[in-house]
C-alpha positions as CSV (number, residue, x, y, z in Angstrom):
1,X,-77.4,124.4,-99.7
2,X,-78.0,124.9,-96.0
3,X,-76.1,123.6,-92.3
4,X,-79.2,121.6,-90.7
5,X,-79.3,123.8,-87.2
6,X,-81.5,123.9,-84.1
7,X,-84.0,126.0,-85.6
8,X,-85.0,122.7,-88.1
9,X,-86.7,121.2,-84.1
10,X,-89.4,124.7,-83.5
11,X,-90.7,123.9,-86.9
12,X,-91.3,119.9,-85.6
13,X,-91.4,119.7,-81.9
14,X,-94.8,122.3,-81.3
15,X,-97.1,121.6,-78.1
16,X,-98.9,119.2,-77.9
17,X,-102.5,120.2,-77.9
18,X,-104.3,119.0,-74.4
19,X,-106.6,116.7,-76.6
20,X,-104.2,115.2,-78.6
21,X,-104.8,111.4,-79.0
22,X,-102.9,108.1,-79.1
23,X,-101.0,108.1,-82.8
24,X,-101.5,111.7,-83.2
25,X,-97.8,111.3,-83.2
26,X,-97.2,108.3,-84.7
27,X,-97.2,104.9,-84.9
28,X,-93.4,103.3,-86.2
29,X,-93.2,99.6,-87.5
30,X,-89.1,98.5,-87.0
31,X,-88.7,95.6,-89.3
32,X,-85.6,94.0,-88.4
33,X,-83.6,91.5,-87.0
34,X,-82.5,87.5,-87.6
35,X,-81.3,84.2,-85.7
36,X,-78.1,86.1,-85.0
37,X,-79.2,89.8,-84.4
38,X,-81.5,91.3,-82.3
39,X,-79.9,94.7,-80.9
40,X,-80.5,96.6,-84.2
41,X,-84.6,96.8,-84.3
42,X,-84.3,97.1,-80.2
43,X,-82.3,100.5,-81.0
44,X,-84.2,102.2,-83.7
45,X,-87.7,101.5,-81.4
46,X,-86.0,102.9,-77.9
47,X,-84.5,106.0,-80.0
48,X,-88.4,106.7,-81.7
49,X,-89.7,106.9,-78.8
50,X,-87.5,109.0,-76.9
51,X,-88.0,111.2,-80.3
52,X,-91.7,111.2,-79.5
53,X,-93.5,109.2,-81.6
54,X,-96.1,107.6,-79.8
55,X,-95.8,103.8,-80.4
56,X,-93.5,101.5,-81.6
57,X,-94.2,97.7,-83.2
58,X,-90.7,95.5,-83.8
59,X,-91.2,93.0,-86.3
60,X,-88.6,90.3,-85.9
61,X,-87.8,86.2,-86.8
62,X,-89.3,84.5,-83.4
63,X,-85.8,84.1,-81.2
64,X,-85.1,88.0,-82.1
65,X,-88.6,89.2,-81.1
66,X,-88.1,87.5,-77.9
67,X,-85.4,88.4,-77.1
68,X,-86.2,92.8,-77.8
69,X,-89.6,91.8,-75.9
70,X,-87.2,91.4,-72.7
71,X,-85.4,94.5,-73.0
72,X,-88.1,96.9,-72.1
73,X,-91.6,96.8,-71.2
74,X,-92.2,99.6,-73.5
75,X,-90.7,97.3,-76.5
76,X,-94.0,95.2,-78.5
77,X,-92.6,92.5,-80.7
78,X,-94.2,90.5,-83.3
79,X,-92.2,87.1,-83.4
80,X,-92.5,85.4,-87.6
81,X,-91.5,82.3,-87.9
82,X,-88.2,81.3,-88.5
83,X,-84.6,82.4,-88.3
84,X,-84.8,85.3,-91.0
85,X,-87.2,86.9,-92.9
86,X,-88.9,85.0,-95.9
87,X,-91.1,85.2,-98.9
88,X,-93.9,83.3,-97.0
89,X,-93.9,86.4,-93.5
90,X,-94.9,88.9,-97.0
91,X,-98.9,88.1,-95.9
92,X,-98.5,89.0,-92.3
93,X,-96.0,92.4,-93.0
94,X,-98.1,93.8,-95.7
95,X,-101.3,92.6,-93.1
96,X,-99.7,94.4,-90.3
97,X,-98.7,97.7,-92.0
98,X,-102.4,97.9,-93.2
99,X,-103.2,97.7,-89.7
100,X,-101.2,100.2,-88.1
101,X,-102.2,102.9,-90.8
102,X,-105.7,102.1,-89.8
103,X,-105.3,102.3,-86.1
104,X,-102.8,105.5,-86.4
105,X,-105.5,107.0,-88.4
106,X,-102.2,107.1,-91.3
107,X,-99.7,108.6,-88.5
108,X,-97.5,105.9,-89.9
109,X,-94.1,104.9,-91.0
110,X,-91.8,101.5,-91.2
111,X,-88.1,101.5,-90.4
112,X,-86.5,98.6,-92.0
113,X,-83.3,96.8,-92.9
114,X,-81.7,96.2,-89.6
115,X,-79.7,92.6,-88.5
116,X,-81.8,91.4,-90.9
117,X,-79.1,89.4,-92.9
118,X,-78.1,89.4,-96.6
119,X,-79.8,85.9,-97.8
120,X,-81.1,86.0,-101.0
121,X,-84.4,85.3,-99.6
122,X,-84.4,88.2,-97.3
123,X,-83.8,90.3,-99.9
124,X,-86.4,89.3,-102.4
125,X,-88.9,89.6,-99.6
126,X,-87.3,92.9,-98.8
127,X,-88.0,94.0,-102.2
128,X,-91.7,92.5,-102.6
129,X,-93.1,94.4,-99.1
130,X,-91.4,97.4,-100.7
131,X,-92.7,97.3,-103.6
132,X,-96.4,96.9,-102.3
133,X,-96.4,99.7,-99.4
134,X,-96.9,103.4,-100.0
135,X,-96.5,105.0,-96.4
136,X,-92.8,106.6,-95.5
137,X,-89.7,103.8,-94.7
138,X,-86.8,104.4,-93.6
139,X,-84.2,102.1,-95.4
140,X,-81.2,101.2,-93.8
141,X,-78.6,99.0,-93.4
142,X,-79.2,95.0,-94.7
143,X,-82.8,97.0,-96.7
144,X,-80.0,98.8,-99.1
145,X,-78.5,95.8,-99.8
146,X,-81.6,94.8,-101.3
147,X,-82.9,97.6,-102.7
148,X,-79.2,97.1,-105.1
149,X,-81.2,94.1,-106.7
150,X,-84.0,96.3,-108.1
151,X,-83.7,100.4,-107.0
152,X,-86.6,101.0,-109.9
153,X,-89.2,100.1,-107.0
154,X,-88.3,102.9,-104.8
155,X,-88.2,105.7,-107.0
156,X,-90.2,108.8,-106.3
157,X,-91.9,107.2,-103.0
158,X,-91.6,108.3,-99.7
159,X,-88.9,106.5,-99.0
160,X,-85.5,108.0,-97.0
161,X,-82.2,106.1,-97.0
162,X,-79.6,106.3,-94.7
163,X,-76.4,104.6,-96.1
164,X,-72.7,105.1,-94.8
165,X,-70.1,105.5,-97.6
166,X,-70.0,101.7,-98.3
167,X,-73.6,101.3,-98.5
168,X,-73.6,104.1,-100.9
169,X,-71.6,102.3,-102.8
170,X,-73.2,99.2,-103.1
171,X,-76.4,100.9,-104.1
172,X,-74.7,103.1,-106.7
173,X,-71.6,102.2,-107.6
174,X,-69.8,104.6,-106.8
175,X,-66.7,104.9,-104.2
176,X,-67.2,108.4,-102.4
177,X,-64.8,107.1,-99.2
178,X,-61.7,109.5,-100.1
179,X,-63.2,111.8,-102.1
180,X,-63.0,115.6,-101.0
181,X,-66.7,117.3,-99.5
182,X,-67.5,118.9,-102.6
183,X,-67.6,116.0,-104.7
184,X,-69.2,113.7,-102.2
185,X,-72.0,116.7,-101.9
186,X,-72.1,116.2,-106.3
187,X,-72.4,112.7,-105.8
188,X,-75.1,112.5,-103.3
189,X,-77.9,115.3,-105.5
190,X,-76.9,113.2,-109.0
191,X,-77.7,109.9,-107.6
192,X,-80.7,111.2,-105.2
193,X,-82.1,112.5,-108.4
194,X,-81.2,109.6,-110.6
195,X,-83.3,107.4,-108.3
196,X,-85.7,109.7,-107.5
197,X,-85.5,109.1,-103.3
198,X,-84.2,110.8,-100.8
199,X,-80.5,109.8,-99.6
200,X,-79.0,110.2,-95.9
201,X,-75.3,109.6,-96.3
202,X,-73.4,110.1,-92.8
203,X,-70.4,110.7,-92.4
204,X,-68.3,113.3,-90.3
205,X,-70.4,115.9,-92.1
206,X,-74.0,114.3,-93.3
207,X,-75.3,114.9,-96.7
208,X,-78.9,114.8,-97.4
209,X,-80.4,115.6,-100.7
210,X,-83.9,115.5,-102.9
211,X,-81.7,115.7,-105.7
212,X,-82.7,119.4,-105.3
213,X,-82.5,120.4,-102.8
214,X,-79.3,119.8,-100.6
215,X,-78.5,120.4,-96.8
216,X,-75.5,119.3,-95.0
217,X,-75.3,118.0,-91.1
218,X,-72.7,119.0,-88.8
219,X,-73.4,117.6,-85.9
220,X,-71.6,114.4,-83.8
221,X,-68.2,113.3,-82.9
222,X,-66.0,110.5,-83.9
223,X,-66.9,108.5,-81.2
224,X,-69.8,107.6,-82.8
225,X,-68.4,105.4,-85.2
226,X,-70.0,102.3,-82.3
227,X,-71.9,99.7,-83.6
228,X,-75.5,101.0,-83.0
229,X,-75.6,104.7,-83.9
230,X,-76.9,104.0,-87.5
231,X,-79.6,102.3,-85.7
232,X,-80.7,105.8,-83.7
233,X,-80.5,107.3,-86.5
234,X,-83.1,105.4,-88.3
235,X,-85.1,105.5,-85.2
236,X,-85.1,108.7,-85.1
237,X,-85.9,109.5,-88.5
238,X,-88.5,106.6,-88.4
239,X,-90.4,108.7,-85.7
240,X,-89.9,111.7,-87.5
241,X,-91.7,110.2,-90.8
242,X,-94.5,108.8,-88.7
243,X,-95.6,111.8,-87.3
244,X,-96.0,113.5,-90.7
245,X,-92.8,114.8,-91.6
246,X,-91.5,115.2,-94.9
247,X,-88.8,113.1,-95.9
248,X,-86.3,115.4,-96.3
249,X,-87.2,117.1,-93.6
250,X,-86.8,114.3,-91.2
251,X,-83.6,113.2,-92.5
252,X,-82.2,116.4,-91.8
253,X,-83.8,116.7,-88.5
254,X,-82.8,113.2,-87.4
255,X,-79.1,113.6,-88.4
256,X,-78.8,116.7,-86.1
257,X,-80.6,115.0,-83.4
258,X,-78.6,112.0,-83.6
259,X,-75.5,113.6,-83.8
260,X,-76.4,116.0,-81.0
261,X,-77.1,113.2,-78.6
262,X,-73.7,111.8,-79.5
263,X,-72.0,115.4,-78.8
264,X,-73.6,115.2,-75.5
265,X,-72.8,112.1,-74.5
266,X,-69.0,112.1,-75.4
267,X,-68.5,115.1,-73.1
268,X,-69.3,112.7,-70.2
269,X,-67.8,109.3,-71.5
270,X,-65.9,109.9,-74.5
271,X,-64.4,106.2,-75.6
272,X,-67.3,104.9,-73.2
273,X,-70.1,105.9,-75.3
274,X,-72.8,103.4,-76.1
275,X,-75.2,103.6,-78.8
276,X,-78.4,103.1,-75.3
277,X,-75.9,106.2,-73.6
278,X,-77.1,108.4,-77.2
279,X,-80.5,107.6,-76.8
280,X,-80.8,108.3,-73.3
281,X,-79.5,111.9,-74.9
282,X,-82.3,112.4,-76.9
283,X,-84.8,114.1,-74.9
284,X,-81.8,117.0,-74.0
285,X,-81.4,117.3,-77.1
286,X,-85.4,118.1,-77.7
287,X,-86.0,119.9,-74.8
């Protein structure tokens, strides 16, 4: 077992070489967002790219896509039809991810579950795109919800997940809240292994294990407990996967970076930190 440190970004952030193409670094799909929610998929996209990955597509029901497409010009969003996502959008995601592996030449990885609702319906289409994809996805948020109807589908894919404590729970069952580090450490490797996937579970101290292979995050502050820092984090870790990285690599990587940012931005605003004031933190962190 291992403390995630700096030296996890040399191995990652190389020069560029001056040739280096569109999607050598990426191309990240956010799939996210409902009637009711649109900030989540806006997040994960503005944190990738200040992680370097080279593009960004936000798939989103119609009012949230709209909505993200007005927040920044470097923001592309695909509206569906609708106020959530359905059974009948499956067609276009599973046309769309086909798509961007083709045009990223496979530089390419989905980031999915945010603001994206707990219907029924969601869920089962959730479950149906994930079941049919093979490229790295970041599950978070609303995603692990759904992934609790049927984990079966995600085992031993390149999948990363990225619950907090009571997400944990609701894809396990099993309460890790109060318990002391140790067993929360025991908890994570048994049930990473048991479902053969790679779990993310923040926390004041992150843990992220193979099942294996274990490393532990140390990084952030307690002010980061505002509504949106999740969603960096599976930004980051989206751009991570999309430019090739392992993983468990770029869990590890991402929950340093992420928590880094937040270090950095709660020595200048402390209770005033903002989940766009961590992003904006990203690059120092990198450079």
């Amino acid at each position: 077992m291992n403390e995630v440190n700096q030296k996890i970004l040399k191995n990652i952030y190389k020069e560029r070489p001056r040739d280096s193409k569109k999607y050598d670094f990426g191309l990240l799909m956010v799939i996210g967002g409902s009637d009711f929610y649109s900030g989540s998929p806006a997040l994960s996209a503005l944190a990738a790219f200040k992680s370097g990955v080279d593009m960004v597509r936000i798939i989103a029901p119609k009012r949230a896509a709209d909505i993200i497409a007005s927040f920044s010009p470097n923001l592309a969003a695909y509206p569906l039809e609708g106020k959530w996502l359905e059974r009948k959008h499956l067609a276009a995601l599973l046309e769309m991810t086909e798509s961007a592996k083709a045009a990223a030449r496979g530089n390419t990885a989905v980031v999915i579950g945010g603001g994206m609702g707990r219907s029924e319906e969601t869920k089962e289409a959730i479950l149906e795109y994930l079941s049919q994809i093979s490229v790295p996805v970041v599950i978070d948020a609303d995603a692990i919800h759904a992934v609790d109807k049927n984990p079966e589908i995600i085992s031993g894919k390149p999948f990363l997940i990225t619950p907090h404590t009571y997400e944990f729970f609701i894809l396990t069952k099993r309460e890790v809240y109060k318990l002391p580090e140790e067993e929360k450490i025991k908890a994570v490797q048994e049930e990473a292994n048991r479902l053969q996937t790679i779990i993310l579970l923040k926390g004041p101290t992150d843990i992220i294990s193979d099942g294996k292979e274990t490393a532990l995050n140390k990084t952030g502050t307690a002010f980061m407990t505002k509504g949106g820092c999740g969603d960096t984090l599976a930004g980051i870790a989206g751009a991570l996967l999309a430019r090739g990285i392992d993983p468990l690599t770029a869990g590890q990587a991402a929950a340093y970076i992420n928590g880094k940012a937040g270090e950095i931005v709660t020595q200048r605003m402390k209770e005033g930190l903002t989940a766009t004031d961590l992003i904006e933190a990203i690059p120092e962190v990198l450079k």
